[in-house]
C-alpha positions in Angstrom: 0.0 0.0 0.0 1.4 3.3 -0.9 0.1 6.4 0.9 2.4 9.6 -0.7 3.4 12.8 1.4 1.1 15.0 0.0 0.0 15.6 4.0 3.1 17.7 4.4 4.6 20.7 2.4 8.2 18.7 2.5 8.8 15.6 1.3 10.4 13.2 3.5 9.7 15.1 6.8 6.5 14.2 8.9 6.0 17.8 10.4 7.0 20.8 8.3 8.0 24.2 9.3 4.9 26.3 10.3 3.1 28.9 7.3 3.4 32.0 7.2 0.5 33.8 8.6 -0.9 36.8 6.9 -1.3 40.2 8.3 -5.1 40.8 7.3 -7.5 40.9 9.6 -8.9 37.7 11.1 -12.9 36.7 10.5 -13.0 35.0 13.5 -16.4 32.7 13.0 -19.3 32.4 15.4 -18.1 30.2 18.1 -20.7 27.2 18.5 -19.4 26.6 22.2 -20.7 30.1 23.3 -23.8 30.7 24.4 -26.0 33.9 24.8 -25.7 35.7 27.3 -28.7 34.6 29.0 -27.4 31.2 29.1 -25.6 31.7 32.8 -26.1 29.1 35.2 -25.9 28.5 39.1 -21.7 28.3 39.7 -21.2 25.0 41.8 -18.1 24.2 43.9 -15.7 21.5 42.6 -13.2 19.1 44.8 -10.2 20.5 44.3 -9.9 24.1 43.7 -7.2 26.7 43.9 -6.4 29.2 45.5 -6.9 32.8 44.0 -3.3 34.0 43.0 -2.0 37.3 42.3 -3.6 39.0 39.2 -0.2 39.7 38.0 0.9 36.3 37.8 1.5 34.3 34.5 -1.3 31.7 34.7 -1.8 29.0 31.9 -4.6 26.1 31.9 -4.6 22.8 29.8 -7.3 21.2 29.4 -7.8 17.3 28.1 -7.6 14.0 28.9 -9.1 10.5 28.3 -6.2 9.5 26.6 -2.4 9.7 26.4 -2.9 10.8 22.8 -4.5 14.2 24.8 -2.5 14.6 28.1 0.9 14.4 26.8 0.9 17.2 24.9 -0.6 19.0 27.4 2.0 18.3 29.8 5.1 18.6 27.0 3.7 22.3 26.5 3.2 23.0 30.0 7.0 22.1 30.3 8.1 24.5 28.0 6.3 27.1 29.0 7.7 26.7 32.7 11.4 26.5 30.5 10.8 29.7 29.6 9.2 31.7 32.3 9.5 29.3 35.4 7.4 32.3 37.3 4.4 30.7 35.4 1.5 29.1 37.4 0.3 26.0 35.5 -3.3 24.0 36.2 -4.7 21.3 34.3 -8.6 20.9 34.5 -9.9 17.2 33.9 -11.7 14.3 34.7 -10.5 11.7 37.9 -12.0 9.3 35.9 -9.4 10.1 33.1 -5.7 9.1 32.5 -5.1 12.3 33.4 -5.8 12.1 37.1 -2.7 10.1 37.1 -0.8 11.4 34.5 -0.7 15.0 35.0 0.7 14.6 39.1 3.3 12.3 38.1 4.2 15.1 35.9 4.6 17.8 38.8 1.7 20.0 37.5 -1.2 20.3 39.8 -5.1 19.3 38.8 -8.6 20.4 39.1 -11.3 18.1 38.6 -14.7 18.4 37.0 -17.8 16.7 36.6 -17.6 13.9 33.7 -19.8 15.2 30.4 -18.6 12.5 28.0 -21.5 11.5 26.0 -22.6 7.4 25.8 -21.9 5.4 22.8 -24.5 4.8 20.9 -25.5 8.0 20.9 -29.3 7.1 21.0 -28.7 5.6 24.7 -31.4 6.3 27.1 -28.0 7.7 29.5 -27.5 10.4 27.1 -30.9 12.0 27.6 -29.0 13.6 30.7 -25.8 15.1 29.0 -27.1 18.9 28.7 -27.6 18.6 32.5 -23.7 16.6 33.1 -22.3 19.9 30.5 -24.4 22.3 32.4 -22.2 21.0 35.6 -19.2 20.5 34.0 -19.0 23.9 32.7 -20.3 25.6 35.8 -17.2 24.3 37.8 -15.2 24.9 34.7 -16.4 28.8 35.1 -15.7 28.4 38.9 -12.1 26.9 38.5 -11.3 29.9 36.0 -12.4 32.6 37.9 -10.5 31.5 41.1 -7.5 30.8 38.9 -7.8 33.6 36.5 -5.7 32.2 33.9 -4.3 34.9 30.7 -5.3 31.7 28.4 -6.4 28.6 28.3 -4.9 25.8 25.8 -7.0 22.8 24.9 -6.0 19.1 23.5 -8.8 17.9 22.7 -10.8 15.1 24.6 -14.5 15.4 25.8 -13.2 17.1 29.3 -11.5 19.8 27.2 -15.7 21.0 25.9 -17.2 22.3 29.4 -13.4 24.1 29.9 -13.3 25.5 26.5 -16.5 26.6 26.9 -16.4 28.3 30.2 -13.6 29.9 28.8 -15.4 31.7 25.6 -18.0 32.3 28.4 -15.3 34.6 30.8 -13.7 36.1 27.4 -10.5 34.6 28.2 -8.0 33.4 25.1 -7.8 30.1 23.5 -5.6 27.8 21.9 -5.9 24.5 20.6 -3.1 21.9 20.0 -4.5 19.0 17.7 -2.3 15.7 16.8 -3.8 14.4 14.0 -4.2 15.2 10.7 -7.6 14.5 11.3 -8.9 16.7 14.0 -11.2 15.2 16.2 -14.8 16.6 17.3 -14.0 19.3 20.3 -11.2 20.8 18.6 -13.5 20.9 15.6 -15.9 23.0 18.0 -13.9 25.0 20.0 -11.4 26.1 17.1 -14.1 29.3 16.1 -13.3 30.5 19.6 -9.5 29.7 19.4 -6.8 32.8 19.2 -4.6 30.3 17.8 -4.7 26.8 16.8 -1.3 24.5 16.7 -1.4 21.2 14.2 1.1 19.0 13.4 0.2 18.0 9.7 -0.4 20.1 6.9 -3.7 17.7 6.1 -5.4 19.0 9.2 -5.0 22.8 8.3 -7.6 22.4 5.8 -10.4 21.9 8.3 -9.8 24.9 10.3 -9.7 28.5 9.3 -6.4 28.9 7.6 -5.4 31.9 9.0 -5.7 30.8 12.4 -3.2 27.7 12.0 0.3 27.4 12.4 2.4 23.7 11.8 5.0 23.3 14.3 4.4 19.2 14.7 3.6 17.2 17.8 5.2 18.5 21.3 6.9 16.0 23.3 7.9 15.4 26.4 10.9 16.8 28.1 12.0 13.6 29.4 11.8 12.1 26.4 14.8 14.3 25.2 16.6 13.4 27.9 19.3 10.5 27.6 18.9 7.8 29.8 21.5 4.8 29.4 20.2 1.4 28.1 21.2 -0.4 31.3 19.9 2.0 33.9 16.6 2.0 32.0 16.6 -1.7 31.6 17.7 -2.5 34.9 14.4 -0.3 36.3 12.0 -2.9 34.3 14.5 -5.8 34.8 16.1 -5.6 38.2 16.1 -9.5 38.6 17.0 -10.6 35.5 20.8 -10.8 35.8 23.5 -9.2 34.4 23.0 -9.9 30.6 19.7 -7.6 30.6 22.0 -4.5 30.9 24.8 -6.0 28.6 25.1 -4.5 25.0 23.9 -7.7 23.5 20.9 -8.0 25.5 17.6 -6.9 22.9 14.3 -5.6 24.5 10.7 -5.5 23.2 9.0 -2.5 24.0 5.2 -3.2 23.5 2.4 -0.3 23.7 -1.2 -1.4 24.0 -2.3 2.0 24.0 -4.2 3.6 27.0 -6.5 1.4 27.1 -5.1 -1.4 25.5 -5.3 -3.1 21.8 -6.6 -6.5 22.2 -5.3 -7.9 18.8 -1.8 -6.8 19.9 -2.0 -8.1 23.5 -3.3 -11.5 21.8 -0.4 -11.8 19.1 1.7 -11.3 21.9 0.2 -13.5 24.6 0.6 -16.1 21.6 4.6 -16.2 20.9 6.2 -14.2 23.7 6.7 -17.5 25.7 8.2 -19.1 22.4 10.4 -15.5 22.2 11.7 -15.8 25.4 12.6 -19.0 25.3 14.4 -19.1 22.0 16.4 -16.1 22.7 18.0 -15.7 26.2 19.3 -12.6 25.6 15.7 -10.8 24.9 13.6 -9.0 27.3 10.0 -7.5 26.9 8.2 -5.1 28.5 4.4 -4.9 27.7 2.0 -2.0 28.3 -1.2 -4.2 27.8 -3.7 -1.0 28.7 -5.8 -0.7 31.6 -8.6 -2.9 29.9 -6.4 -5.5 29.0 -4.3 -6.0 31.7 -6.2 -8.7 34.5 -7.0 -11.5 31.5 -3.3 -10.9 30.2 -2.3 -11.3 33.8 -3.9 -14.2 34.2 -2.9 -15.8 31.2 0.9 -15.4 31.0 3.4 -17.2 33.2 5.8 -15.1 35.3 8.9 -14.4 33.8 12.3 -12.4 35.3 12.6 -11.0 31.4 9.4 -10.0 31.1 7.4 -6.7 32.3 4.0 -6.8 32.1 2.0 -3.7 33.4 -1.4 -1.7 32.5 0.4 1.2 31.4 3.6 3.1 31.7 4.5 6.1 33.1 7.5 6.0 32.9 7.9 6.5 28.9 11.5 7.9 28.8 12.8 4.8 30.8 10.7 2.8 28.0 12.0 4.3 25.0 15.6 4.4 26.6 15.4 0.8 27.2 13.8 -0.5 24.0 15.4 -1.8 21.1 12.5 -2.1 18.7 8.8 -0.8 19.7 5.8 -2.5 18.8 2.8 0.0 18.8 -0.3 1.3 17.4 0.3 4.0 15.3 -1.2 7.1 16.6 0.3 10.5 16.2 1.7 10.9 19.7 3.5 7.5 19.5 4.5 8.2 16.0 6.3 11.3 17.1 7.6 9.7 19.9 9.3 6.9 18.1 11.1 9.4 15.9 12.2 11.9 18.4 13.7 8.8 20.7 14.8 7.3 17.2 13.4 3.6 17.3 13.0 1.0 14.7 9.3 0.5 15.0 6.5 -2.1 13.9 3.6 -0.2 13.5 -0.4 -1.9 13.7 -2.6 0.6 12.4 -6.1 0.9 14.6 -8.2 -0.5 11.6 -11.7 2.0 13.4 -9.8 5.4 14.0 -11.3 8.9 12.6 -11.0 8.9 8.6 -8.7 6.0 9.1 -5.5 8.4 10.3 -4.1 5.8 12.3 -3.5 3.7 8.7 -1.8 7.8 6.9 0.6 7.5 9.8 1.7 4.5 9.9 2.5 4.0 5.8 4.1 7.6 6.4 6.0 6.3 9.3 6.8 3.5 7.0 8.1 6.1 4.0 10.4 8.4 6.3 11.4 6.0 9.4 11.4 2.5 7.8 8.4 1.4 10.1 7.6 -1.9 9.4 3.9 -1.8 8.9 1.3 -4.8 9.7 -2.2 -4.6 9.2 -4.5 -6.2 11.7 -5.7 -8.7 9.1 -2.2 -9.6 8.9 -1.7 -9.6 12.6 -0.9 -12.8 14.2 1.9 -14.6 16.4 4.0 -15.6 13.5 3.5 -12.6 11.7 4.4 -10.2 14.8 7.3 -12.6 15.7 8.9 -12.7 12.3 8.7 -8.9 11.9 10.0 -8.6 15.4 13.3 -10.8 14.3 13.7 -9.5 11.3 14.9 -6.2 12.9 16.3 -7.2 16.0 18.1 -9.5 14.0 19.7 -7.3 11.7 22.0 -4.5 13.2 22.4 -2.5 10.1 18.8 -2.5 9.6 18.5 -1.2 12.7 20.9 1.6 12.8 19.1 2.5 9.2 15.7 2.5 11.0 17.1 4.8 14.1 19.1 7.3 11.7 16.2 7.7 9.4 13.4 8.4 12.5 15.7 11.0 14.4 16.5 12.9 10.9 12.5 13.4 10.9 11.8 13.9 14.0 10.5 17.6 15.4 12.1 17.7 18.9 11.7 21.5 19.4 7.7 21.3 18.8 6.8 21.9 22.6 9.3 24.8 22.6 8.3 26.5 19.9 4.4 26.2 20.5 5.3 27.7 24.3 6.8 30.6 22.8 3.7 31.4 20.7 1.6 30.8 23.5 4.0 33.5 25.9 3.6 35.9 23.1 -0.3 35.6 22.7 -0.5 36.8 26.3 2.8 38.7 26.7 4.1 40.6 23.3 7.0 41.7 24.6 8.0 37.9 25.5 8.0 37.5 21.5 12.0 36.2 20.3 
């Protein structure tokens, strides 16, 4: 299958470097999250709320979650901007039933939790009869959270928490940005992007469903840890503490697997079916397997403890990962995709075969084009086929070193930098380099 790079301006490069805006006058469209005036509601309190800070204070909110996909580059942002004015106050607004709730204190950064408004799937279901009242909540301890905080702007990534906060925010006339990953923009960034000052994607595709004058193309931020080097035998010895000696030895080969969030059950089965087999045959290979929150107590109870392998519901610590891994078996989602390429890893991509306008399928045969990702479809997913793909590339060091060269010369480390620095100008001019 051959998917050309028509998503980009440059050929070869996943992200390009950002268009030049124009200087006419912006026709900024009627925002569909706003609502008249008249529409004010009852302000309820929240469980965790902050305290009202000086008003000359440099505050920034994020809000989004569900997903890593959202959070991450949230948080990579939110580093950036603390990089560069570490005066800044930071608070993320979400759900505790997200991955954020975790996520976002491991990070260091502080959050505020609102009422769930996530609509039910299928949308005719009785349960969704009550999701004006859930958004009325939501975005009345949105409006409550904002006004104690009293942030200069408030920066969205997408996920159904990131609506009520968005919202609330067009309310209260504060600014807004969006940050979308995909080149396919999914539905609350499609909503809140009228009300947006600014709106940061990270493919060229995506810029033609937003208003064109409003969108800059700096690619996907990424973590400051991820940056960071980490030696393979500290990181492997973290995962692998009783696996002896040879698991932080040069020779010694390890399997990072990422289920996603919440998992990918035709991954987690593929590998529930030939990492016994793996393990056995090569003594020198280690694995360490995100199987996703969903996934994780059947894959528990099916596999047989093993010293070389790691088996947990999700990871949180990604630079360790990534550090550790030789090869890294994933879905193909835009965060991961960026990841892979800024930590430089030969990758085996499995495209989500459901995802929005089938972006998860783009990336991956792009991944394919610039990195060497060795893409397998979930119709071709299966033990042998994951295992064989899996030794090809472990077992072939100059493939390898191809594979690593090629995803680091595309990769878009400064993304999270440069998206800070427009943020700091939005609210601060003068903070403009």
């Amino acid at each position: 299958m051959a998917i050309t790079s028509s998503l980009f301006h440059r050929p070869g490069l996943l992200f390009s470097t950002p268009p030049v805006q124009t200087s006419s006058p912006r026709t900024l469209l009627p925002c569909p999250l706003a609502l008249p005036p008249t529409s004010r509601f009852t302000l309820i309190n929240t469980s965790r709320q902050a305290a009202t800070p000086p008003a000359a204070t440099l505050r920034v909110v994020f809000t989004g979650g569900g997903t890593g996909g959202h959070i991450y580059p949230g948080i990579a942002i939110a580093e950036a901007i603390k990089d560069a004015s570490p005066d800044a106050e930071i608070l993320f607004i979400g759900s505790d039933a997200g991955l954020e709730a975790a996520a976002v204190p491991s990070a260091g950064f502080t959050l505020s939790t609102i009422p769930p408004a996530r609509p039910s799937r299928p949308l005719l279901s009785p349960s969704n009869l009550l999701l004006p009242f859930r958004l009325i909540l939501a975005v009345a301890a949105s409006s409550r959270i904002l006004r104690q905080f009293r942030p200069l702007v408030v920066v969205g990534t997408g996920g159904y928490v990131a609506a009520p906060v968005c919202l609330a925010a067009a309310l209260s006339g504060i600014k807004i940005v969006i940050q979308e990953q995909n080149s396919h923009p999914g539905l609350v960034n499609r909503l809140a992007a009228p009300c947006a000052e600014t709106i940061f994607v990270a493919f060229n595709a995506c810029v033609k469903h937003f208003d064109r004058k409003k969108c800059l193309v700096y690619g996907n931020p990424v973590r400051v840890a991820l940056r960071r080097y980490v030696s393979k035998a500290v990181a492997r010895s973290h995962f692998f503490p009783k696996a002896g000696p040879k698991s932080s030895e040069d020779k010694a080969q390890v399997v990072l697997v990422l289920g996603g969030s919440y998992g990918a059950e035709a991954i987690n089965i593929a590998v529930l079916n030939m990492y016994y087999e793996m393990l056995l045959q090569h003594k020198n290979r280690l694995i360490i397997w995100q199987t996703g929150a969903d996934g994780f107590n059947e894959m528990e109870s099916l596999v047989k403890v093993n010293r070389r392998l790691h088996l947990t519901p999700f990871l949180h610590e990604m630079d360790l990962a990534y550090a550790a891994a030789d090869v890294v078996v994933s879905r193909s989602g835009a965060m991961t995709c960026t990841e892979i390429l800024t930590t430089g890893k030969p990758s085996i991509l499995i495209p989500l075969p459901n995802a929005a306008d089938d972006h998860q399928t783009k990336n991956a045969y792009i991944m394919a084009d610039i990195a060497g990702s060795k893409v397998l479809t979930e119709d071709e997913l299966d033990s042998s086929s994951l295992e064989d793909a899996i030794d090809d590339i472990l077992g072939n060091e100059s493939l390898m070193a191809e594979m690593s060269e090629r995803a680091l010369s595309a990769a878009r480390p400064d993304a999270a930098s440069d998206i800070a620095q427009c943020i700091l100008s939005l609210v601060n001019p003068s903070s403009s380099k």
